[in-house]
N, C-alpha and C positions, 0 to 999 in steps of 0.2 A: 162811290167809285174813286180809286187812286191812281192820276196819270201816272205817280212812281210805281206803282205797283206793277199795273199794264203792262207800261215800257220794258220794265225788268223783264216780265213773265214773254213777250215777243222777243228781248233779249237769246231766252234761254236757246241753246244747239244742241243737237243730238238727240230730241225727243220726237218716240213715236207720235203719229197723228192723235192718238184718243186722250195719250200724255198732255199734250200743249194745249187742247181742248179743255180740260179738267184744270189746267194751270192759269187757264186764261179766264175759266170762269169766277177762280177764287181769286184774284187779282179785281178784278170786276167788282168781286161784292169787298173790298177792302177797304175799310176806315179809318183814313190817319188818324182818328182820333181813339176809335174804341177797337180796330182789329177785323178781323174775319170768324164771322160762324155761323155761314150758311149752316140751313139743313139737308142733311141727307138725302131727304125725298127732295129739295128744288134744285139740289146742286145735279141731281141725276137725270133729272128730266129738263133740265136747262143744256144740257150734256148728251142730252137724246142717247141715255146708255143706263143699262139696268143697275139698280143701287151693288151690286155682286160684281160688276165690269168697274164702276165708281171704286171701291173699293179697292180693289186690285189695281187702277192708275194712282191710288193715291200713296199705298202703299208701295210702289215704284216709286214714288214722287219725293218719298218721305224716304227714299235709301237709296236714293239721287243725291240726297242733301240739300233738296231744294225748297219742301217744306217739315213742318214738326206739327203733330197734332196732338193736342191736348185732351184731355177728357173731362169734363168738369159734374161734379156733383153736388146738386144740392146739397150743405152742412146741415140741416136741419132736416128731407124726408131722404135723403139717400139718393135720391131717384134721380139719374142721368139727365145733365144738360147738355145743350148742341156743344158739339164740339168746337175749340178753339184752333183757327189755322194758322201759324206763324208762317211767311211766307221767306225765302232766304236774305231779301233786299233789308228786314227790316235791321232796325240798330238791336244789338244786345244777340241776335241770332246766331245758335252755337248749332253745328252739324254733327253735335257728338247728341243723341238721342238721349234724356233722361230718363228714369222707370216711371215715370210721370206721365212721359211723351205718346203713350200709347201703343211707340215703335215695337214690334211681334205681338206675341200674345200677351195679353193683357191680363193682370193676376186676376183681374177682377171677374172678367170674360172670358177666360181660358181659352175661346175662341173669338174668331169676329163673328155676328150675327147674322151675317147676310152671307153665307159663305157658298150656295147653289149656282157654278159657273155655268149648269148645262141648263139653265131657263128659256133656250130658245126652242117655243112655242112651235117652230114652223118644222111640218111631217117631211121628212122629205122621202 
């Protein structure tokens, strides 16, 4: 955990509830030394919010200009690592998204994964 990190992210104004929620958790898991990259699955259930709800605050989050999220893949089987989360506080953090950054659709994904907003379970 990073008290700079925290600070910053309780810093932030003007974010919805589920925003500052998501912002505060990846502040949380932040490592001065090596960075942020929760997974998906813990950062959503840390977040009490469906990976589809996660996705769409982060994607707000990240065109806020508050975070950049990275994508990283193995160089040698291809196969997708946890993602990297730059948070705005750090040094070197540019608000201009690179094709890198994962910001929209991704060449790679052509979509996001997890893209079912209507998974609420409950009939009414």
């Amino acid at each position: 955990m990073s008290y700079r990190a925290t600070s910053w992210a309780f810093q932030q104004k003007g974010l919805r509830p589920a925003q500052k929620v998501v912002l505060l958790y990846l502040a949380d898991r932040h490592n001065p030394d090596y960075g942020c990259f929760p997974s998906q699955h813990s950062l959503a259930r840390d977040c009490e919010m469906s990976r589809a709800s996660l996705n769409m605050q982060l994607r707000e989050l990240e065109e806020r200009g508050l975070i950049r999220r990275i994508r990283i893949r193995d160089p040698h089987s291809g196969q997708h690592m946890r993602t990297r989360y730059i948070l705005g506080f750090e040094d070197g953090f540019d608000q201009t998204p690179s094709p890198e950054s994962g910001h929209g659709p991704c060449p790679d994904f052509a979509q996001n994964r997890v893209q079912n907003l209507d998974s609420n379970n409950v009939i009414e």
